[in-house]
C-alpha positions as CSV (number, residue, x, y, z in Angstrom):
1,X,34.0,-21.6,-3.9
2,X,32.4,-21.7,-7.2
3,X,29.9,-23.6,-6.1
4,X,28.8,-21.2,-2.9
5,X,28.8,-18.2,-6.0
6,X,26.5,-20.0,-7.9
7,X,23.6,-20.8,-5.1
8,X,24.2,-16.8,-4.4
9,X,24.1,-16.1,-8.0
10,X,20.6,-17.7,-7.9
11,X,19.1,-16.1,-5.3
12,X,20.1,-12.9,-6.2
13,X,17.8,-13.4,-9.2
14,X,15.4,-15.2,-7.4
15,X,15.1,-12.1,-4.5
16,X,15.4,-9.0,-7.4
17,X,14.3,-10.1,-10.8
18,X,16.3,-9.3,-13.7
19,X,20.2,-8.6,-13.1
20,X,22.6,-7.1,-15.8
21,X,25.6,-9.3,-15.9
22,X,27.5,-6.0,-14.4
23,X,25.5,-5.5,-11.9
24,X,25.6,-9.4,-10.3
25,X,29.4,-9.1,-10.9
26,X,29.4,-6.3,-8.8
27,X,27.2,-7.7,-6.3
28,X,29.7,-11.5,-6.3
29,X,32.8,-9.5,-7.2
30,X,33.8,-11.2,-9.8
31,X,34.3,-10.3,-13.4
32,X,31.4,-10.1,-16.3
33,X,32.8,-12.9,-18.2
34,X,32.8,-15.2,-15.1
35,X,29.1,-14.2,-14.7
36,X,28.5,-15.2,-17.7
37,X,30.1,-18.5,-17.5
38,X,28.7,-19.4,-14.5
39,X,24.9,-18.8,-16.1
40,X,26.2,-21.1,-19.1
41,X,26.8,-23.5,-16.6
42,X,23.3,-23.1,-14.2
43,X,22.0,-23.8,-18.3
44,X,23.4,-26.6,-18.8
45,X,22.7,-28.3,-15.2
46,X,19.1,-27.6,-16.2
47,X,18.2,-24.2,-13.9
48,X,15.9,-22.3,-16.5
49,X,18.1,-19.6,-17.0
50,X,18.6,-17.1,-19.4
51,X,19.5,-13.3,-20.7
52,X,18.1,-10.9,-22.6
53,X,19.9,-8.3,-24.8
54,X,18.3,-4.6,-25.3
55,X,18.1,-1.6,-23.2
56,X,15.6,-3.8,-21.0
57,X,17.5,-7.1,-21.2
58,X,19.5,-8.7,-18.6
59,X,20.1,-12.4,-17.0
60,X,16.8,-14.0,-15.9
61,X,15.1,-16.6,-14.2
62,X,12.0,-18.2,-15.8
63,X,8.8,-16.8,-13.8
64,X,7.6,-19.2,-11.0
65,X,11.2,-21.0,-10.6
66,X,12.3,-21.3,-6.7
67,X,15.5,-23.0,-5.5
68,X,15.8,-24.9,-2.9
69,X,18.4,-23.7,0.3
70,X,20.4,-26.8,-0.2
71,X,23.4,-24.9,-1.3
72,X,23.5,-23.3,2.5
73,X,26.4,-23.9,4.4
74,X,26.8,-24.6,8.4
75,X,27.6,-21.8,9.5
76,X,25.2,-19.8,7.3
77,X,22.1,-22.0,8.8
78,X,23.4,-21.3,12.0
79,X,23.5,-17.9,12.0
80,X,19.8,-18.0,10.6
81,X,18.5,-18.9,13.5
82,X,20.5,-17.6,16.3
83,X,19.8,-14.2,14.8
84,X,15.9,-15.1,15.7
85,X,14.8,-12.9,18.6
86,X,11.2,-13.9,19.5
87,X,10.3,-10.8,22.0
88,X,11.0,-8.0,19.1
89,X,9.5,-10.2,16.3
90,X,6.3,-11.0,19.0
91,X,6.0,-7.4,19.6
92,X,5.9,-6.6,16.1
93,X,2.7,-8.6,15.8
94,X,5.7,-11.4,13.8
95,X,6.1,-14.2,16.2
96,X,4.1,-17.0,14.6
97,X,5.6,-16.0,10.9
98,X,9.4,-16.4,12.2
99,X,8.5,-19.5,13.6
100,X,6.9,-20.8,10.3
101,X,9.6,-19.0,8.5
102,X,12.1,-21.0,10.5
103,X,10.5,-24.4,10.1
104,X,10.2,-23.8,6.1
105,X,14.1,-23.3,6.3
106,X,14.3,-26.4,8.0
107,X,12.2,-28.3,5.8
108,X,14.7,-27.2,3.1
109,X,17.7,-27.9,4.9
110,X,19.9,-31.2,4.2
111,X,19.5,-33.8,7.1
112,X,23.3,-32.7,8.6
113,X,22.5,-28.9,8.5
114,X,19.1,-29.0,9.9
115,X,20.4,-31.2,12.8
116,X,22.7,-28.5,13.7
117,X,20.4,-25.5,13.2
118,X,18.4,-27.7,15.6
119,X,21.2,-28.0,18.0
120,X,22.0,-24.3,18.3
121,X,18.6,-23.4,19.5
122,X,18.7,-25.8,21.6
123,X,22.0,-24.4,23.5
124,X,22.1,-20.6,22.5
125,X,19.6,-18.1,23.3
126,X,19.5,-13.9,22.9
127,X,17.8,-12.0,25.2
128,X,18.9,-8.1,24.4
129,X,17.5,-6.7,27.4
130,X,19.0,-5.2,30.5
131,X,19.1,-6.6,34.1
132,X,16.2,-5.4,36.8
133,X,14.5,-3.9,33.9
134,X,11.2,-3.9,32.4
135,X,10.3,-3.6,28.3
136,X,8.1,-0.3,27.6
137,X,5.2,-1.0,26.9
138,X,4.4,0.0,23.3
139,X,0.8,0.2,22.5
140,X,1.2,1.4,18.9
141,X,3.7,-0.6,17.9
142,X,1.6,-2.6,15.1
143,X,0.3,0.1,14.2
144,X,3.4,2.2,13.4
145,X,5.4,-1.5,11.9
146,X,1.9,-1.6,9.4
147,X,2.6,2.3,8.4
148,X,6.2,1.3,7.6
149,X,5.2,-1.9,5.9
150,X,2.5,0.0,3.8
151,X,4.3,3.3,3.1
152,X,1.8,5.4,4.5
153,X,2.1,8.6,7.1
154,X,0.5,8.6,10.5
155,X,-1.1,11.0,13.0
156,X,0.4,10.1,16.3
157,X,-0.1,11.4,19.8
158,X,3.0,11.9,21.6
159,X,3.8,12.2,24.6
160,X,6.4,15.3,25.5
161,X,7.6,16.9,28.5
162,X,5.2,19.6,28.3
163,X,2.2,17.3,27.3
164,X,0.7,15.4,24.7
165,X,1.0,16.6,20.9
166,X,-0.1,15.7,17.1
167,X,2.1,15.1,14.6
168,X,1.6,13.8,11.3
169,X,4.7,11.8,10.4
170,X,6.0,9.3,7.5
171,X,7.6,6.3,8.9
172,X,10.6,5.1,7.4
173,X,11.5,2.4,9.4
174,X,11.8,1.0,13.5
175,X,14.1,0.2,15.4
176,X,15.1,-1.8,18.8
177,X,17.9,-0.1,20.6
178,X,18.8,-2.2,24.3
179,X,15.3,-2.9,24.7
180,X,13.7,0.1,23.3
181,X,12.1,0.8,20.1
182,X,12.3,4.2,17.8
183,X,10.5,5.6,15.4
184,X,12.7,7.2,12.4
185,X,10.4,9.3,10.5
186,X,10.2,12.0,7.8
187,X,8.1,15.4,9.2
188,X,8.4,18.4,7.3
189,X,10.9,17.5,5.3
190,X,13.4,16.4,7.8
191,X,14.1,13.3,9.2
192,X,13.8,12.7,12.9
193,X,13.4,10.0,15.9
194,X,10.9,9.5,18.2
195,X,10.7,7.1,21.4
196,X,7.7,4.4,20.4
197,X,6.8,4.4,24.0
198,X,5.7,8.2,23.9
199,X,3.5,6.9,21.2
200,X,0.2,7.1,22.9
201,X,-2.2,6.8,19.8
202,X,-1.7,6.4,16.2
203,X,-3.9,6.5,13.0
204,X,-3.0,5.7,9.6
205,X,-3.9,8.1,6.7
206,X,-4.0,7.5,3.2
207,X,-2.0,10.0,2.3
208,X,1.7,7.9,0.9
209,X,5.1,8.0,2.5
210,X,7.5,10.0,0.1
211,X,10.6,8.0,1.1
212,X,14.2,9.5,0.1
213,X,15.5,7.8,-2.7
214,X,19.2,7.5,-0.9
215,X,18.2,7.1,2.5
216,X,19.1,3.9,4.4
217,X,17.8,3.2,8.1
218,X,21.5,1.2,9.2
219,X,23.5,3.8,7.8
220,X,21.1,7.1,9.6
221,X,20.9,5.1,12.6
222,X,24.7,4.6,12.9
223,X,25.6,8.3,12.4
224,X,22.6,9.6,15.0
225,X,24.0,7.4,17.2
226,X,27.5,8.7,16.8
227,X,26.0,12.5,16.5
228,X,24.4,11.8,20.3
229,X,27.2,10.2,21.5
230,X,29.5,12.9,20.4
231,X,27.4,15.7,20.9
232,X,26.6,14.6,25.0
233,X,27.3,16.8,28.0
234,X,30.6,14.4,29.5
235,X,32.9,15.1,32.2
236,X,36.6,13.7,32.5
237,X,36.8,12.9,36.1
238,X,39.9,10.6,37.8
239,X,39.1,8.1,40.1
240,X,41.0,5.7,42.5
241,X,39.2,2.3,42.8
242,X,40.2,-0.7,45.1
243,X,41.4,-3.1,42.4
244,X,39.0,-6.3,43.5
245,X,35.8,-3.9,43.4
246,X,36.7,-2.7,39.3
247,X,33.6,-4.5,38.3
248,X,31.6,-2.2,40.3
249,X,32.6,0.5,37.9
250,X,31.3,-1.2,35.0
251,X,27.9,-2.3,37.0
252,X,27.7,1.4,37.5
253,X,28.8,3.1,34.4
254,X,28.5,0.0,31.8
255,X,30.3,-2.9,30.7
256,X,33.2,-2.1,29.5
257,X,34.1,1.0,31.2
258,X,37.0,-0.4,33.1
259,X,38.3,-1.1,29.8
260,X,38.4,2.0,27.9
261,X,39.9,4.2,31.1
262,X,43.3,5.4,31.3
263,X,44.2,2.9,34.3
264,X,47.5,2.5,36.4
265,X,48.2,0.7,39.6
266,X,47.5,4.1,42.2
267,X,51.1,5.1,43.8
268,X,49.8,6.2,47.0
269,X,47.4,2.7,47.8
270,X,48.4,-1.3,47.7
271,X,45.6,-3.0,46.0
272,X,44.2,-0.1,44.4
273,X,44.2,1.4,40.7
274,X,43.7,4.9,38.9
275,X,41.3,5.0,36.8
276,X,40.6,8.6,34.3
277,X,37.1,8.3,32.8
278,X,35.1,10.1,30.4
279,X,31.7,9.9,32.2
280,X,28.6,11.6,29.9
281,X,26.4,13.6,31.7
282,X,28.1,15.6,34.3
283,X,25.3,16.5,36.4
284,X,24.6,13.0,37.3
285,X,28.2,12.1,37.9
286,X,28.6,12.6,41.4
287,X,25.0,10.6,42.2
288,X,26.5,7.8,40.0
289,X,30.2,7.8,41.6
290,X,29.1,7.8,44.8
291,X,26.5,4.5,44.3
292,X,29.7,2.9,44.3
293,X,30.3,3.3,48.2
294,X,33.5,3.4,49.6
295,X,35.5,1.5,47.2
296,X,35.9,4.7,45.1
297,X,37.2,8.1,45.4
298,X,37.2,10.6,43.5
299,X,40.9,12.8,43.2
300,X,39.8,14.9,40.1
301,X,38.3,17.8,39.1
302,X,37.7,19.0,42.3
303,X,34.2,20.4,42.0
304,X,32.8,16.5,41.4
305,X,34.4,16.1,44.7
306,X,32.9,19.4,46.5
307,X,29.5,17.6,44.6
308,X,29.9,14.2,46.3
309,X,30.5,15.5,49.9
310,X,27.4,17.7,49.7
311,X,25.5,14.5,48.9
312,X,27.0,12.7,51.6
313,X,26.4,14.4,54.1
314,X,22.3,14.5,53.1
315,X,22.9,11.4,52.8
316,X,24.4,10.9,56.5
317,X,21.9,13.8,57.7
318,X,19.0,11.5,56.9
319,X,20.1,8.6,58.7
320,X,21.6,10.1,61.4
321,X,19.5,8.5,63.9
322,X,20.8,5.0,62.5
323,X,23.2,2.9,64.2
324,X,26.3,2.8,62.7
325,X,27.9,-0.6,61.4
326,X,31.3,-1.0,60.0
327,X,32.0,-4.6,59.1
328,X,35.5,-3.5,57.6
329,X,34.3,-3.9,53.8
């Protein structure tokens, strides 16, 4: 244990410089007098270590010292690299410096830990995008990941409903959601996100980013998300589905659907089960219920219903001329 806090205890002040001992006790959760007896003994194993006392002072490492990773554990060199994804970091113009970020690691790794970080790209692989789809294509992508990088706002073309428009923005950071990146930007004093695919041109001025001292792109993104979720158009509709065909639901509606309905075995049908959904965007509902063909039914509220039978019934009007086949499924 002691020896995991001091490899982190080293790093700290290798990543940020000079560290009160408060603040790195904070940051290991441990107590200031175990800080400081853990520097006494980084000293005395011969890390060039030291603190300084004043308003300015604080624990230290000597300029130009690096450690090496050998105080990584297995798991921790594992998760390393399985957290690689090579699309996002190749789109972000990043590909060849994760790979030579990777092999550095490696080269610092003990013989045991670098076999299995070997091993586990060997057998694992992420791909975060969907089925049957396509990534956007974002031609400004550098462009906007530079801007972030440099802290400096950007005139951007984008692409809206009602046509192209200018904006000036200040990038504070990107990110990939399912396949798709974002911008998250300041304009006008609020912060907002735009689709990186509606991006159709972007320039970078000189003119400086003034980035909110308290803002922080996991903690925004999180409660956006939650805000969209939340504030989206949903309908609560009750379904009965025949229990073999459930994973059609969540083909249609998202993994994990099935799981989070009310669900009991349907009183009226053998082999079937009642399901009672929240499904967001109501309009679309009865398109989406009905693409799961006859192994659904809708029971509740009765206008999806009324909805569904007006679309099949275009539905039947334009193939009306077809031969019917029922093969029993």
């Amino acid at each position: 244990m002691r020896a995991s806090r001091l490899v982190n205890l080293l790093l700290l002040l290798q990543a940020r410089g000079g560290q009160t001992a408060a603040e790195l006790a904070r940051e290991l959760e441990v107590s200031v007098r175990t800080v400081h007896r853990d520097v006494e003994g980084l000293s005395a194993a011969g890390v060039p270590i030291f603190a300084e006392r004043g308003p300015s002072g604080g624990i230290r490492l000597v300029d130009g010292y690096r450690t090496r990773l050998t105080g990584m554990t297995a798991a921790e060199a594992e998760a390393l690299f399985l957290s690689g994804l090579p699309g996002p970091a190749a789109q972000l113009g990043l590909g060849t410096v994760v790979a030579a970020a990777q092999l550095k690691v490696l080269a610092a790794l003990p013989p045991e830990l670098r076999s299995r970080a070997s091993r586990l790209v060997q057998r694992f692989h992420l791909d975060p995008a969907g089925w049957y789809q396509i990534d956007e294509a974002v031609p400004e992508l550098a462009t906007l990941a530079s801007a972030v990088w440099s802290g400096r706002r950007v005139v951007i073309g984008y692409e809206r409903s009602a046509g192209r428009v200018e904006r000036v923005i200040g990038p504070l950071g990107l990110v990939l959601k399912a396949g798709v990146w974002y911008v998250v930007a300041e304009i006008d004093g609020q912060i907002r996100t735009y689709r990186g695919s509606r991006v159709a041109s972007a320039t970078i001025t000189e003119a400086p980013v003034q980035r909110p001292a308290d803002f922080d792109l996991a903690n925004y993104w999180a409660e956006t998300s939650a805000a969209y979720e939340r504030d989206t158009p949903t309908v609560v509709v009750e379904i009965r589905v025949r229990a073999d065909q459930l994973w059609r639901v969540d083909d249609v509606f998202g993994s994990g659907s099935v799981a989070a309905a009310r669900s009991a075995d349907d009183p009226e049908m053998a082999g079937w089960r009642r399901l009672t959904m929240t499904v967001p965007y109501p309009d679309e509902a009865p398109g989406r219920m009905l693409s799961v063909g006859p192994h659904l039914e809708v029971l509740e509220p009765p206008e999806v219903r009324r909805q569904i039978a007006v679309l099949a019934h275009r539905i039947a009007e334009r193939y009306r001329d077809a031969d019917p086949v029922d093969n029993g499924r």
